[in-house]
Rosetta silent file (secondary structure, phi, psi, omega in degrees, C-alpha in Angstrom):
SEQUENCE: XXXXXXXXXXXXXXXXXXXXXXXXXXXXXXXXXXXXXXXXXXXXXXXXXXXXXXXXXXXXXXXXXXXXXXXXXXXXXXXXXXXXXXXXXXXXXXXXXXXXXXXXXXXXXXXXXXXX
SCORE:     score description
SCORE:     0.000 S_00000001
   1 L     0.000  129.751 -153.726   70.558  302.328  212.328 S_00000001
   2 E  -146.593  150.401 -155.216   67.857  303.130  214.567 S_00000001
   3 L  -124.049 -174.840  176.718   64.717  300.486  215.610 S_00000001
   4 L   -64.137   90.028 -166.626   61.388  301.043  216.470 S_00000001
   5 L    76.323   43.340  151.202   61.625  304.005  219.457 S_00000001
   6 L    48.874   43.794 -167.790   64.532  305.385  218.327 S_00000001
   7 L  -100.326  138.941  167.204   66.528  303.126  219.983 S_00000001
   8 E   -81.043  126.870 -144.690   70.436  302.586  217.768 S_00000001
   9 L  -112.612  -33.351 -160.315   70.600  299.230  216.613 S_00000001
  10 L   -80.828    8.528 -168.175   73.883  299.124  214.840 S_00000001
  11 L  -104.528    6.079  163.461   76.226  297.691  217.098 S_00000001
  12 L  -113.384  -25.714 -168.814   74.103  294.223  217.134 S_00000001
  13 L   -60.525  138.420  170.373   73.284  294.407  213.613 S_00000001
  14 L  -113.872  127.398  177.947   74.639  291.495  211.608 S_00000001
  15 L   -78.038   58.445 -161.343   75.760  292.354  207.732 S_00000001
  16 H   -80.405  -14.220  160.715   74.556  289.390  206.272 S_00000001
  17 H   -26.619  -67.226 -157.719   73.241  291.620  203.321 S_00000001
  18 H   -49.957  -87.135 -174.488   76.728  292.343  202.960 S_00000001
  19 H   -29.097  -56.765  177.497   77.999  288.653  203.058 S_00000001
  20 H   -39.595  -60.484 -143.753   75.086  288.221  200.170 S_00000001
  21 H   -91.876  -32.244  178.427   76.350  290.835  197.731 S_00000001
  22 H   -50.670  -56.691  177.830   79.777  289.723  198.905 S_00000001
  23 H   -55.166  -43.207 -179.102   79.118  285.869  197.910 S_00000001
  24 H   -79.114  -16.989  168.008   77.513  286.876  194.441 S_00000001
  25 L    68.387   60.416  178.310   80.216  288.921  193.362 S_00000001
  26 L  -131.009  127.844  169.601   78.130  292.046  193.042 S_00000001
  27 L   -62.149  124.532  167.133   79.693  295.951  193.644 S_00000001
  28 L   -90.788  136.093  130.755   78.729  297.077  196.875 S_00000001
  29 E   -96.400  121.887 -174.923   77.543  300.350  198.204 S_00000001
  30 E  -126.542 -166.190  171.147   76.779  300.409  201.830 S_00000001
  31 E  -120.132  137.551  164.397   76.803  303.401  204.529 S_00000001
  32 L   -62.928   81.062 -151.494   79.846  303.924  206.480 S_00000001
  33 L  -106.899  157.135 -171.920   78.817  302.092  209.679 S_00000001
  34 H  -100.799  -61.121  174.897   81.750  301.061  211.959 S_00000001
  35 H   -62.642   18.249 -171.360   80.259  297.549  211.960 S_00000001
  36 H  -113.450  -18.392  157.017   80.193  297.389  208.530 S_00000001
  37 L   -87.260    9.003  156.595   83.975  298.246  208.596 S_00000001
  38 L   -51.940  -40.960 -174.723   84.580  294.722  210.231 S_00000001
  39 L  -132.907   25.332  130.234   84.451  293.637  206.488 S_00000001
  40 L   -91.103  151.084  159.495   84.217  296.521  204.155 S_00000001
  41 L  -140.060  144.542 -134.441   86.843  298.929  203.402 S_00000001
  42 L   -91.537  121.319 -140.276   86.257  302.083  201.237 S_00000001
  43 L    -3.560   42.674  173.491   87.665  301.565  197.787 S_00000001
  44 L   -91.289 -101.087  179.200   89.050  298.092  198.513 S_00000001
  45 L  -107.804   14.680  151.626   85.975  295.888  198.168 S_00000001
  46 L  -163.666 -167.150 -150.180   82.837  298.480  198.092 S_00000001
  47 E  -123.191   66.884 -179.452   81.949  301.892  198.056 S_00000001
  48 E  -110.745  174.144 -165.433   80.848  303.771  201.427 S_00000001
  49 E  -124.617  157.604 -174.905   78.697  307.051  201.928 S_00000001
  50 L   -97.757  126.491 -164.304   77.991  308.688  204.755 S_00000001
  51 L   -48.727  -28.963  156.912   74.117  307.427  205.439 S_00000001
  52 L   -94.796   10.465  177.344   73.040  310.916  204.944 S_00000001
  53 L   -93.709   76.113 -167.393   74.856  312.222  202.193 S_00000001
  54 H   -50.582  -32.538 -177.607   72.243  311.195  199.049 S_00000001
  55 H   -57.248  -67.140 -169.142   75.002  313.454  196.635 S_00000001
  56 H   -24.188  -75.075  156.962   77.276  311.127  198.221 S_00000001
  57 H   -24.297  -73.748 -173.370   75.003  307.814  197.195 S_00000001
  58 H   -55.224  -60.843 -173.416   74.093  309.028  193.898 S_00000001
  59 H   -47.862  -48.160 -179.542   77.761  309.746  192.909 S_00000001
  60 H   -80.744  -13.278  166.724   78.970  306.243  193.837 S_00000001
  61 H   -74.597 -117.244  -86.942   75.911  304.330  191.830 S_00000001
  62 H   -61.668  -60.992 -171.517   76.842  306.718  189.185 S_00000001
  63 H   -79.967  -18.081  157.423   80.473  305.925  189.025 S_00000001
  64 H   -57.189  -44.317  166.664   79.788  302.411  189.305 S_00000001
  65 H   -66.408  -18.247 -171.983   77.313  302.406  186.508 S_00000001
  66 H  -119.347  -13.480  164.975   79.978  304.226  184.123 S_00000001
  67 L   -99.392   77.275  164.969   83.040  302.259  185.550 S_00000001
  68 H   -47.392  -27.911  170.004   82.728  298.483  184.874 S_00000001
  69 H   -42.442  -77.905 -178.369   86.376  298.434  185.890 S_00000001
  70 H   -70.103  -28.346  162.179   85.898  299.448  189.225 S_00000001
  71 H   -65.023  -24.210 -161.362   82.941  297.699  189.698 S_00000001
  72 H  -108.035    8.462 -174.811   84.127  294.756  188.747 S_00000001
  73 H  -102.796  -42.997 -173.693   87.531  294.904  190.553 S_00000001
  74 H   -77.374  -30.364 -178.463   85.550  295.790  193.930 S_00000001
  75 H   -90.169   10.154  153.420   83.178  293.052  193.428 S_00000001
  76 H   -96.379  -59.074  162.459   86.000  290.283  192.903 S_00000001
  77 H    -6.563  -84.908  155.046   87.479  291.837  195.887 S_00000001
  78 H   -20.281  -66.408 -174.638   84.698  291.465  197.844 S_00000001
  79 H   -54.751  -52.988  165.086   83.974  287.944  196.699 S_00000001
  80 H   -43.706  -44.083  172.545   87.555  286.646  197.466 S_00000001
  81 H   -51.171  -54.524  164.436   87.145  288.271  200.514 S_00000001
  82 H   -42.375  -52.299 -162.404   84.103  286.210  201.139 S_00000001
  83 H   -86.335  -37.183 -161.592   85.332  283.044  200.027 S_00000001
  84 L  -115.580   24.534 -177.370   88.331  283.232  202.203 S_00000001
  85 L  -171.688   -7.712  174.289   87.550  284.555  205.437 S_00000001
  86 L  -145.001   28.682  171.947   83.317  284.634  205.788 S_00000001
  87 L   -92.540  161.439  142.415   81.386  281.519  203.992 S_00000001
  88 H   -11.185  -94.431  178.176   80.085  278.752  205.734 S_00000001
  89 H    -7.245  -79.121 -155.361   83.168  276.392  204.629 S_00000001
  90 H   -78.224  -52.403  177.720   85.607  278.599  206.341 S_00000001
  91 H   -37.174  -43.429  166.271   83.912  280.045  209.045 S_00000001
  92 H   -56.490  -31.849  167.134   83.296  275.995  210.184 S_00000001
  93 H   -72.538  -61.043 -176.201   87.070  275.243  209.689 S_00000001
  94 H   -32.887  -71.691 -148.313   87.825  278.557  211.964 S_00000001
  95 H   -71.693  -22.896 -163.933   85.454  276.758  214.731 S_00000001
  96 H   -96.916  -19.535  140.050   87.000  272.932  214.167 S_00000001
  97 H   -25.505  -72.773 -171.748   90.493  274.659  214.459 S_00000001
  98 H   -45.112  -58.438 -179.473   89.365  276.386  217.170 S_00000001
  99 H   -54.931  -40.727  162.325   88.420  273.208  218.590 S_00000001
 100 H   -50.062  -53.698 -157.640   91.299  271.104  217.997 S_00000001
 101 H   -48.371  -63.278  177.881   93.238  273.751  219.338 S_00000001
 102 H   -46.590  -36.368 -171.241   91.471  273.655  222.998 S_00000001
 103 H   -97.996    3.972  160.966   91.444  270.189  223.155 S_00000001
 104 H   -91.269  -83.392 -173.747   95.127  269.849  222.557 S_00000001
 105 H   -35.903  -45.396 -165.243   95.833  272.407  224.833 S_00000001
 106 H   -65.248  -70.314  169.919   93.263  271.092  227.926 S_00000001
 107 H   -19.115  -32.759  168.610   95.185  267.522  226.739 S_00000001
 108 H   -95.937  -14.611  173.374   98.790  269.086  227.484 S_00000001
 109 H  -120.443   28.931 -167.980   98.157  270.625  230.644 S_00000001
 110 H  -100.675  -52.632  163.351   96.390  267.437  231.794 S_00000001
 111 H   -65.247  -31.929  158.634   99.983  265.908  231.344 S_00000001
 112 L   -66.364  -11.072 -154.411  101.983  268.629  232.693 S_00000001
 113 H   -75.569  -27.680 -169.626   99.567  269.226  236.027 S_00000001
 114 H   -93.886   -6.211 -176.383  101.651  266.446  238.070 S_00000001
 115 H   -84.402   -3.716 -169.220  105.290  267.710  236.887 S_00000001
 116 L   -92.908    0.000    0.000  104.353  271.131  239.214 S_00000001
């Protein structure tokens, strides 16, 4: 992924595309991007191509369009995927977790600091 003076882009890039098609329960095809394998994997929950291989492209719309199976297996995948580990909902539980967590912990070594 390359920006305006051919600078590469993808290692800041956020997939919320992804997170879209993910939420909607849609079959994904994306290009194999290493920061797109934080949440896709390769016949798990989508479909990736190498960003220049168009044979590549064509073949997995192709097999999507004549396999409702597998479309519809990767795009519950996905979606599950979504639902349990990248909406809103959960991501905000992750952080109030998170949150608890610290403030227990700072709370416990507030009480321990005078036993040293």
């Amino acid at each position: 992924v390359t920006v305006h003076g051919g600078g590469e882009a993808s290692a800041w890039m956020s997939p919320l595309k992804i997170f879209e098609s993910m939420a909607h329960a849609k079959p994904i095809v994306s290009s194999d991007l290493p920061v797109l394998r934080e949440v896709l994997t390769h016949e798990h929950n989508a479909l990736l191509c190498d960003p220049d291989d168009l044979d590549a492209w064509v073949a997995s719309i192709e097999r999507l369009r004549a396999d409702h199976g597998v479309a519809s297996a990767l795009a519950r995948t996905a979606n599950a995927e979504f639902l349990g580990n990248h909406s809103w909902k959960r991501r905000a539980q992750r952080i109030i977790a998170m949150l608890v967590d610290d403030q227990s912990t700072a709370r416990f070594r507030r009480r321990t600091a005078s036993l040293d």
